[in-house]
C-alpha positions as CSV (number, residue, x, y, z in Angstrom):
1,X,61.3,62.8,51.0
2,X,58.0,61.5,50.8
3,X,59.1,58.1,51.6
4,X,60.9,58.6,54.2
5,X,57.9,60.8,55.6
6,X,56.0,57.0,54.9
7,X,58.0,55.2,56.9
8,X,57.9,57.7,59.8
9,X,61.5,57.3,61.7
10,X,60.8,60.5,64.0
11,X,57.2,59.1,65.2
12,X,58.3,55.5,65.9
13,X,61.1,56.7,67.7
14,X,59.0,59.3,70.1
15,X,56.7,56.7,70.6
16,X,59.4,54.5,71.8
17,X,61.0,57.0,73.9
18,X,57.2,58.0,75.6
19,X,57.0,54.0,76.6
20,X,61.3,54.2,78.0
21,X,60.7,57.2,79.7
22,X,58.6,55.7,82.7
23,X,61.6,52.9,83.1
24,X,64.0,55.6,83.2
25,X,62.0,57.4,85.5
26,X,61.6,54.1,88.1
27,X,64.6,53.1,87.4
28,X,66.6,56.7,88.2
29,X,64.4,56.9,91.1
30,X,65.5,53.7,92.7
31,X,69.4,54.3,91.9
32,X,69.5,57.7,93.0
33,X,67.7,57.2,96.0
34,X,69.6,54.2,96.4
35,X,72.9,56.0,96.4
36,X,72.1,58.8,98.0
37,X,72.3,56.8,101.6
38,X,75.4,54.8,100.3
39,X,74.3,52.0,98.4
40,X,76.2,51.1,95.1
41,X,75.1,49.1,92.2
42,X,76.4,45.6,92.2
43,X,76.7,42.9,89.5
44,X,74.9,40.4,92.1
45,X,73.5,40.5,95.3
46,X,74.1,37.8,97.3
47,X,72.3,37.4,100.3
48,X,73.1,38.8,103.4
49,X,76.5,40.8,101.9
50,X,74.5,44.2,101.2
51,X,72.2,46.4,102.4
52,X,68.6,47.9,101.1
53,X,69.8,51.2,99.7
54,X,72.7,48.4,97.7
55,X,69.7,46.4,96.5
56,X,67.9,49.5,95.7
57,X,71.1,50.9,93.9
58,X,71.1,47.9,92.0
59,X,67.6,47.3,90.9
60,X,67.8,51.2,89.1
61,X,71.0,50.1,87.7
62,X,70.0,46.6,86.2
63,X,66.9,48.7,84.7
64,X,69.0,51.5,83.1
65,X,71.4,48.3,81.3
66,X,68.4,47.6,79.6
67,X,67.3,50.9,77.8
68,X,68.8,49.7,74.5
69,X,66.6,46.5,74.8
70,X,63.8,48.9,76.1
71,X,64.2,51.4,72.8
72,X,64.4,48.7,70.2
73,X,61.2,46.8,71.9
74,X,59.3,50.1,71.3
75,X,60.5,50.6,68.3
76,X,59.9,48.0,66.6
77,X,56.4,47.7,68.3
78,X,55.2,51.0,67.4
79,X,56.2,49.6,63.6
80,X,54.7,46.1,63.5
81,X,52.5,46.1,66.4
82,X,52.3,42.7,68.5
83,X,54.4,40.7,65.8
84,X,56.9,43.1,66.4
85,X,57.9,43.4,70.5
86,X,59.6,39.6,69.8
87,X,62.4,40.5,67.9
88,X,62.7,43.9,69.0
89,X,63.4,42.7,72.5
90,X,66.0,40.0,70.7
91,X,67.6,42.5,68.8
92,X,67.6,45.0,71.4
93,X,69.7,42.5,73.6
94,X,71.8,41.4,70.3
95,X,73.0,45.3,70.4
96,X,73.5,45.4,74.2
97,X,75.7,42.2,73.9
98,X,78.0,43.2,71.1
99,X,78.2,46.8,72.5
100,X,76.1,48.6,69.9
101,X,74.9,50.2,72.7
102,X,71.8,52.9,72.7
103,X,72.0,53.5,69.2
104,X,72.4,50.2,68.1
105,X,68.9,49.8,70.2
106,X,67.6,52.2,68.1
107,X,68.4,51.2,64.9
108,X,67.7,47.5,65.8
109,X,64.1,48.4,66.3
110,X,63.7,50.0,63.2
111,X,65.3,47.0,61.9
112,X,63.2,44.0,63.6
113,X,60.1,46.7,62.7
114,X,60.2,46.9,59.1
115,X,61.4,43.5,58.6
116,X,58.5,42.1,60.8
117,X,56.0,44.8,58.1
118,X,58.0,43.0,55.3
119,X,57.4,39.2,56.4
120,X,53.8,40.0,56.9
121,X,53.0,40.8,53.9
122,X,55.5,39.4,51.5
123,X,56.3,35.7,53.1
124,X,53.2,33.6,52.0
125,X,52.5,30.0,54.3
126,X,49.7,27.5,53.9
127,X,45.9,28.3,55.5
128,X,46.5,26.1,58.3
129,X,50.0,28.1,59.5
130,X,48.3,31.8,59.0
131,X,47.4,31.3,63.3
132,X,51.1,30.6,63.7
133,X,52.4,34.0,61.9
134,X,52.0,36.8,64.3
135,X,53.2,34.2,67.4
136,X,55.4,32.5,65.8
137,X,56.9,32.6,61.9
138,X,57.0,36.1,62.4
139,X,59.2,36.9,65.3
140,X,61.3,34.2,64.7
141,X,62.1,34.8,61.5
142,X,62.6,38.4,62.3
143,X,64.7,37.9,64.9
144,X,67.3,35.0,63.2
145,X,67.1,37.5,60.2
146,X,68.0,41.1,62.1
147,X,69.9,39.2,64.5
148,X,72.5,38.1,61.9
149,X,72.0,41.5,60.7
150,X,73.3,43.2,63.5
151,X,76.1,41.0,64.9
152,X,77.8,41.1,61.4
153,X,76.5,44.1,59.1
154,X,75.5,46.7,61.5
155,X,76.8,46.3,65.2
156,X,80.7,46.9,63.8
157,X,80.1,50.5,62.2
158,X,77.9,51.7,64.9
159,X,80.3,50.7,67.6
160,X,82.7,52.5,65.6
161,X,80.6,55.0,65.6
162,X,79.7,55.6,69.1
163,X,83.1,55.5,70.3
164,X,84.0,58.1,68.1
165,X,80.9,60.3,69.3
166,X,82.7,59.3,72.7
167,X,86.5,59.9,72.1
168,X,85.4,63.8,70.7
169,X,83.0,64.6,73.4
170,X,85.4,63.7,76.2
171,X,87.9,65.8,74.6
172,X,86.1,69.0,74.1
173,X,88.2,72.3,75.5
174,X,86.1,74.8,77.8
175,X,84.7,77.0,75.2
176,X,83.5,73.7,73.3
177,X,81.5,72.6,76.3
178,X,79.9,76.1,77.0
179,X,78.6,76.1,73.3
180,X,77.5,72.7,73.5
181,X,75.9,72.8,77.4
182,X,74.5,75.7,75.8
183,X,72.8,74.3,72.9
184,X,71.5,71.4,74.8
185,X,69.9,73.4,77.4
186,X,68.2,75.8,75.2
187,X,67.0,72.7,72.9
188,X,66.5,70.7,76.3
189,X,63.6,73.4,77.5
190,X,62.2,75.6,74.7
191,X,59.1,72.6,74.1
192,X,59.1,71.5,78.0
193,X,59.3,68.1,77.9
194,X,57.9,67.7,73.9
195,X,59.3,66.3,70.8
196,X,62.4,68.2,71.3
197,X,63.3,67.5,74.3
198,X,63.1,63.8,73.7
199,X,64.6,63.8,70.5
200,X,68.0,65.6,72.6
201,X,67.2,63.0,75.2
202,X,67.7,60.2,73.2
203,X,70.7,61.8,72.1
204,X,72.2,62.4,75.3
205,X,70.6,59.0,77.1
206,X,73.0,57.3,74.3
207,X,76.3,59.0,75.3
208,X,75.4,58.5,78.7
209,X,75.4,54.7,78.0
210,X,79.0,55.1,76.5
211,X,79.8,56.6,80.1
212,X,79.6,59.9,79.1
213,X,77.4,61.3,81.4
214,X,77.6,65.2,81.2
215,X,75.0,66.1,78.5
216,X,72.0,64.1,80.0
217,X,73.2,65.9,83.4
218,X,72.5,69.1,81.9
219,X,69.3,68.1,80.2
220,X,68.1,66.5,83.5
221,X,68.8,70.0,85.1
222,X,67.6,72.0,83.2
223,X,64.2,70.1,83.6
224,X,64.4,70.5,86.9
225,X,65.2,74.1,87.1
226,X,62.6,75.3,84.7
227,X,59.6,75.1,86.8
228,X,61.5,76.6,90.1
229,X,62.7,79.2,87.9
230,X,58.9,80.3,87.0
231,X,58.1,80.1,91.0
232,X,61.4,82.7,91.5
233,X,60.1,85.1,88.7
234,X,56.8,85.5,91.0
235,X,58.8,87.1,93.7
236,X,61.4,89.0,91.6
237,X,58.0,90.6,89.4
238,X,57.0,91.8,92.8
239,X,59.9,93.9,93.4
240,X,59.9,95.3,90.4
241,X,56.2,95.9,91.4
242,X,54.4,93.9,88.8
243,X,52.1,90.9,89.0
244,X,53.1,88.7,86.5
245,X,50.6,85.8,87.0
246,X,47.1,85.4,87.1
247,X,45.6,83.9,90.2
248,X,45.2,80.9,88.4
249,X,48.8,80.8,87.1
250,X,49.7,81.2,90.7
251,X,47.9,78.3,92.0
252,X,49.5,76.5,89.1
253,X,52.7,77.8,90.3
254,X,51.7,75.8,93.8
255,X,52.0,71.9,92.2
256,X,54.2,72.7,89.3
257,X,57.8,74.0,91.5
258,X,57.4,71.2,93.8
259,X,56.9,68.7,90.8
260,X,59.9,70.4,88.9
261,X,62.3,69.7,92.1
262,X,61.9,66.1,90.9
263,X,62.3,66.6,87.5
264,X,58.8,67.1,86.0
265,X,58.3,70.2,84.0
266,X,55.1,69.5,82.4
267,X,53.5,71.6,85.1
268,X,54.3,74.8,83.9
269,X,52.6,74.4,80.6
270,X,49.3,75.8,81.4
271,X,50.8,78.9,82.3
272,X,53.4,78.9,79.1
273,X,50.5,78.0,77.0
274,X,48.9,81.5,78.3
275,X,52.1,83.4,77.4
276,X,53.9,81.2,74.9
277,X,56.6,83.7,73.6
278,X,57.7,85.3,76.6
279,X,57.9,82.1,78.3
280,X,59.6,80.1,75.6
281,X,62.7,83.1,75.5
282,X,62.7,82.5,79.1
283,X,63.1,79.0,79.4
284,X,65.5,79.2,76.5
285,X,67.9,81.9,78.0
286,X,68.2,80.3,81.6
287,X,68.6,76.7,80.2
288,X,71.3,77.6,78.0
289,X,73.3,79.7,81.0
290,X,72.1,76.3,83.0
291,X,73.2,73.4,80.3
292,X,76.8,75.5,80.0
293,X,77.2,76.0,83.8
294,X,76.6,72.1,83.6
295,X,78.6,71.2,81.0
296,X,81.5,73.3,82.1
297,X,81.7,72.4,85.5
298,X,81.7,69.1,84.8
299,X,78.1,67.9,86.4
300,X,77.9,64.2,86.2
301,X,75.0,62.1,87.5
302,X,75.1,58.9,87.3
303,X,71.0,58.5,86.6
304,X,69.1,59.9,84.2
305,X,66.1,61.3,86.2
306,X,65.4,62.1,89.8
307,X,65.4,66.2,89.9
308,X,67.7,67.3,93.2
309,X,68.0,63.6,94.0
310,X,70.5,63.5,91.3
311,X,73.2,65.2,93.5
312,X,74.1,62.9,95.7
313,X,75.4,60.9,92.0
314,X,78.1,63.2,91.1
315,X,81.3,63.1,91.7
316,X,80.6,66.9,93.0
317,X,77.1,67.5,93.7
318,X,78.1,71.3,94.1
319,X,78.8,71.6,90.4
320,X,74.9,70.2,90.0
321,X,73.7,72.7,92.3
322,X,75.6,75.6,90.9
323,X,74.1,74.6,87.6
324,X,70.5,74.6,89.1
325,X,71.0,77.8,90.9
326,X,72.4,79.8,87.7
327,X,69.5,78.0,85.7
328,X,66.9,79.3,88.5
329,X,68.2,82.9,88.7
330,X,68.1,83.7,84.9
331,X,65.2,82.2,84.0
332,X,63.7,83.8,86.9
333,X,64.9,87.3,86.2
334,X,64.2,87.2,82.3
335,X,60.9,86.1,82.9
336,X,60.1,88.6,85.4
337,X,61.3,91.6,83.1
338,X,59.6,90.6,79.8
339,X,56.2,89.1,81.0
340,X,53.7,92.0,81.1
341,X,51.9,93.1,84.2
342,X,48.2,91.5,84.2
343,X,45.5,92.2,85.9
344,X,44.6,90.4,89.4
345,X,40.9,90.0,87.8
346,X,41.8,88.1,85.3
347,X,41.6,84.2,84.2
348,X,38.8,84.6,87.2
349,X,36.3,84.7,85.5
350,X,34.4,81.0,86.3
351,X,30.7,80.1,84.7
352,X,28.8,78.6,87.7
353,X,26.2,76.3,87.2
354,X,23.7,76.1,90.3
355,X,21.9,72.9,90.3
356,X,18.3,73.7,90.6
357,X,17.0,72.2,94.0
358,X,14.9,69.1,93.7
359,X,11.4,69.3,94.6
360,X,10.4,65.6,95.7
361,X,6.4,66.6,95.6
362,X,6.7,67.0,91.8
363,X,7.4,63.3,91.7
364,X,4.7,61.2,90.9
365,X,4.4,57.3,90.7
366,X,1.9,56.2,88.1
């Protein structure tokens, strides 16, 4: 336990995932954007045969091919520092080309990582070739070494692997995709965009590489629906006559739906962080009825990220925006019913510091 607590798998991994999730973010953008006025991803654009919302389409999807090489980069970085982003970008495009996929990204960087640690301090050369280790001996070393590695030890089991994953998602029955929209949902909300959700998100971002694209769907939804459903609760409190937000939490309210329609959820944490308990259940309830709606409908955007620009990517944006709406509506309503009424006065309470005015005939030049 204590070593494996050492080598610190969970942190290298998060940190890996914080530096893929701005490519993901650009990249989505681009392709959903892209496809959403009829462009489609092509394996080359050659000039004058397609249009901008093509080259768009494109550019998101050639950035998306490369999360595995992305994953293993950071990876192995976050392990080994500089010596370290050399072989992890080698590996990470060893795993793409022998179809190790997203996981075989991830386990190539902790690969090129610690073997890049291991070389550093274990492989001794001369004084005059210690300037050539981090730029040089190093990575390439690394990289023949976890190359090898993964095209003949490691690469055959996790392909194996992942088509398996694959093969038994694909063929889950209704009730198996309610339970597991369900459980994605609820785990894809509950920490509002923290280590939980991008520990699920690297989970799901790998089954969406094998083509599966459902679970990162509801994930990606249920983002997206969090912070609306906190901006519905506002209006169903008030019927039920109670004022569930500060001002504060109201102005709040003001940046964090509009960022939430394009996937961002951070916004709502000041107001969770005010109500932690209540909010958590909330976001919990409606993002499990969300990720099942999802799952069982059989949402499936093409991009990982882009809020209500991921519609126009699935094969039936209604299913999506059924998803949303159900997500919306029960969050909403749950929140509304347990959050207790506060007071209109509070959280307005501001310390103002008046500047004293400046009196020029106190100045005096010596």
């Amino acid at each position: 336990m204590n070593i494996i607590r050492k080598l610190n798998l969970k942190g290298h991994l998060l940190t890996a995932i914080s530096y893929l999730i701005p490519i993901v973010c650009g990249a989505g953008f681009l392709i959903a954007v892209g496809m959403a006025f009829g462009g489609e991803s092509q394996d080359e654009l050659i000039q004058g045969e397609f249009t901008i919302w093509d080259a768009l389409a494109t550019m998101g999807g050639a950035g998306l091919g490369l999360l595995p090489v992305v994953i293993a980069t950071g990876i192995s970085y976050s392990i080994a520092g500089k010596p370290g982003i050399a072989p992890g970008f080698v590996i990470g495009l060893t795993a793409n080309a022998i179809g190790a996929g997203f996981i075989g990204g991830i386990i190539g960087g902790y690969l090129s990582g610690f073997l890049a640690v291991i070389l550093m301090k274990h492989f001794i050369v001369p004084k005059w070739a210690k300037g050539l280790m981090p730029t040089l001996i190093i990575p390439f070393l690394t990289s023949i070494i976890g190359g090898v590695i993964m095209v003949y030890v490691v690469g055959i089991p996790i392909s194996g692997f992942t088509s398996l994953l694959t093969g038994m998602l694909n063929s889950l029955g209704s009730s198996s995709l309610l339970a597991f929209g369900s459980i994605v949902g609820l785990l894809s909300g509950v920490d509002f965009g923290g280590p939980i959700n991008k520990t699920v998100f690297a989970f799901v971002l790998t089954m969406q590489a094998e083509g599966v694209n459902g679970p990162i769907t509801a994930l990606q939804l249920v983002n997206t629906a969090t912070p609306i459903g906190f901006g519905l609760a506002y209006f169903i409190a008030k019927i039920f006559g109670k004022n569930i937000y500060t001002p504060l939490e109201t102005e709040s309210l003001k940046s964090a739906v509009p960022m939430g329609v394009v996937n961002i959820v951070e916004g709502v944490i000041p107001i969770v962080m005010n109500d932690i308990v209540r909010c958590v259940i909330a976001v919990a309830v409606g993002g499990a009825a969300g990720g099942a709606t999802s799952m069982v409908l059989g949402a499936d955007a093409t991009v990982p990220f882009g809020g209500v620009l991921m519609l126009p990517t699935m094969t039936h944006p209604w299913t999506g925006a059924v998803a949303i709406l159900v997500n919306v509506l029960v969050t909403g309503i749950v929140l509304a019913l347990i959050k207790k009424n506060v007071s209109q006065d509070e959280g307005q309470e501001e310390v103002e510091i008046e500047e004293e005015d400046i009196d020029l005939d106190d100045i005096q030049i010596f």
